[in-house]
C-alpha positions, 0 to 999 in steps of 0.5 A, a space after each residue: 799744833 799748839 806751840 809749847 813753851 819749849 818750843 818757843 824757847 827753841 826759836 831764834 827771836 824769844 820776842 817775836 810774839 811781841 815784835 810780831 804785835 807791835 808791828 800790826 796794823 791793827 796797833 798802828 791804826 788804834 794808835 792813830 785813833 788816839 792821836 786824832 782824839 787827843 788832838 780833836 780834844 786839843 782843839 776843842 780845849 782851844 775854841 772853848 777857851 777863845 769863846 769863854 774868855 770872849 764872853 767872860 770879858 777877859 783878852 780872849 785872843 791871848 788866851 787862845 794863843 796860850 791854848 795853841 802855844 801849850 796844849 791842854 795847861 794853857 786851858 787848865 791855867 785859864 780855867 783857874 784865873 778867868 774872870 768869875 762871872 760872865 759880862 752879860 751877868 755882870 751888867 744884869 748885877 750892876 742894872 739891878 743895883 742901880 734900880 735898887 739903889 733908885 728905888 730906895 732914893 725915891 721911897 726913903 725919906 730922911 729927917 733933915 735934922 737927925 738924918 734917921 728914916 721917916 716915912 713919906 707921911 710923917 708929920 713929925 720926926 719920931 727921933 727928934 720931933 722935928 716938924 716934917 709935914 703939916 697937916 691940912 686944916 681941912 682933910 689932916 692929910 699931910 702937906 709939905 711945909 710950902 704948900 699954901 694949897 692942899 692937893 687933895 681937897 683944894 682948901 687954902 692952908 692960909 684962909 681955909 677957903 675951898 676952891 671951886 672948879 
């Protein structure tokens, strides 16, 4: 027999459809779920945090006691002021910064009168005319200014001889 609205008004508890539900183990059981995913969650927020400040190079013991001590915030305030990048990529950053700068060193050439960019085999500055190099009275190739032998084809800058070998 289907109950009817009159009937149920008929009882004594009006609310025991509901009570009856809330009593279920069925509830009771989908709401023990829910804790054990929330609190997976929590632990999950808590180990990820721990091991991303380690490798980000922030204090990463604190800022897994602060995902402990408050769940789920203590995450979402260490994503907003972690570090910006992780130390491996901080290092790799910094090494080819200092291999560029090295390079540019060791390529670039300055005047040593006006300071501006020469090449390596500048003979003269083309900003001030300053004499750089000189050019060997054999091969034109240009020589810093102190050799008196040139490397390339052997000649004495000063007698213009050849050496044999």
């Amino acid at each position: 027999m289907i109950p009817t609205i009159g009937a149920l008004l008929l009882q004594e508890d009006p609310f025991q459809v509901i009570t009856n539900f809330l009593e279920s183990p069925i509830l009771r059981l989908a709401g023990q779920l829910v804790l054990l995913v929330f609190v997976v969650l929590w632990v999950a927020l808590v180990y990820w945090t721990f091991t991303d400040a380690s490798r980000r190079g922030a204090l990463s013991v604190l800022w897994g006691l602060v995902a402990v001590v408050f769940p789920y915030v203590g995450t979402l305030v260490y994503l907003i002021v972690r570090p910006p990048e992780y130390l491996d990529e901080s290092r790799e950053r910094e090494l080819e910064l200092a291999v560029l700068e090295r390079e540019l060193r060791n390529n670039v050439h300055l005047c040593p009168n006006c300071r501006n960019l020469v090449e390596r085999d500048y003979l003269i500055c083309p900003s001030c005319t300053w004499e750089l190099k000189k050019p060997c009275v054999s091969c034109d190739r240009p020589l810093n200014m102190e050799w008196g032998l040139c490397p390339y084809c052997g000649t004495d800058q000063r007698s213009g001889k050849k050496l044999t070998w």
